[in-house]
VMD Tcl script that draws the C-alpha trace (Angstrom):
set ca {
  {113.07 -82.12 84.05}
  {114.06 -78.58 82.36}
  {112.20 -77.33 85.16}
  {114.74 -78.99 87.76}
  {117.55 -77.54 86.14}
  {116.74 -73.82 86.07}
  {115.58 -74.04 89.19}
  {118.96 -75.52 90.41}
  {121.25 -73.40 87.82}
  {119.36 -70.21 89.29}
  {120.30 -71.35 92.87}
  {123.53 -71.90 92.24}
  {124.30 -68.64 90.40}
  {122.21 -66.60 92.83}
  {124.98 -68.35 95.70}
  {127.86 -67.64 93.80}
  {126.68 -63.91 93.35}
  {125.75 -63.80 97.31}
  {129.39 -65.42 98.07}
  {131.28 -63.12 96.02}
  {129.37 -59.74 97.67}
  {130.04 -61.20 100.71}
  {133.59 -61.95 99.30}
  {134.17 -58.54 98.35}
  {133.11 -57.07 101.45}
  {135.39 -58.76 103.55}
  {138.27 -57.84 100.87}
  {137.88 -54.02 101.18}
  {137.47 -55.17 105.54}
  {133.76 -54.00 106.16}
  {132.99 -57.45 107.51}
  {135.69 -59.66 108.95}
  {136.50 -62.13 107.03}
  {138.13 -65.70 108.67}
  {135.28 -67.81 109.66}
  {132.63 -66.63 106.91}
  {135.04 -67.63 103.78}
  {135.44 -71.01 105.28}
  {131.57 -72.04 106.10}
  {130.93 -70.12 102.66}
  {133.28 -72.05 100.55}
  {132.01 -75.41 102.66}
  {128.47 -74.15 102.14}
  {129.13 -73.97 98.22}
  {130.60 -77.00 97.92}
  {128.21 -79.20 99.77}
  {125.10 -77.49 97.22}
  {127.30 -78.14 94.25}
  {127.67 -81.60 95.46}
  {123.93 -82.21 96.05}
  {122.94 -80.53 92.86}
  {124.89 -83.04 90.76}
  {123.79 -85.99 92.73}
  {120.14 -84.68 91.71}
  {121.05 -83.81 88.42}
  {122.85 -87.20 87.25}
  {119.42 -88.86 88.99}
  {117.51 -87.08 86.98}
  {119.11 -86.93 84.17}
  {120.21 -91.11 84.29}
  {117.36 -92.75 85.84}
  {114.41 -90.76 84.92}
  {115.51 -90.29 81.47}
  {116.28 -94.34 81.26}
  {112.73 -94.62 82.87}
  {110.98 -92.26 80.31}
  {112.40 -93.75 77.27}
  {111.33 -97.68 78.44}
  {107.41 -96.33 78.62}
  {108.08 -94.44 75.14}
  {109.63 -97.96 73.50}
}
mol new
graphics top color blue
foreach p $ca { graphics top sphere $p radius 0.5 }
foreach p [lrange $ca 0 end-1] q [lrange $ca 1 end] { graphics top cylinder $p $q radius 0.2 }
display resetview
């Protein structure tokens, strides 16, 4: 379970970090900008979505599994 969420938490900051270099870059113009931010931002958003989906699983029905063995 606490293995699930540094796994995901690492993934998510190691996007964020990867979106804002890419970020930067296009800010001082060495890449071009218009598309990437879009798919990026969509791209973010869809892995935040999917993480909390697994997350509340986890954390709701294995946890409510878990404690009806331990009773």
């Amino acid at each position: 379970m606490n293995l699930v969420k540094k796994i995901t938490s690492y993934l998510l900051i190691f996007l964020v970090v990867l979106f804002t270099t890419v970020a930067l870059l296009g800010i001082w113009e060495i890449i071009p900008l218009e598309k990437i931010m879009i798919k990026m931002i969509s791209s973010l958003v869809v892995v935040f979505a999917s993480a909390a989906v697994v997350l509340f699983i986890f954390s709701v029905l294995i946890k409510e599994t878990n404690h009806h063995q331990n009773s």
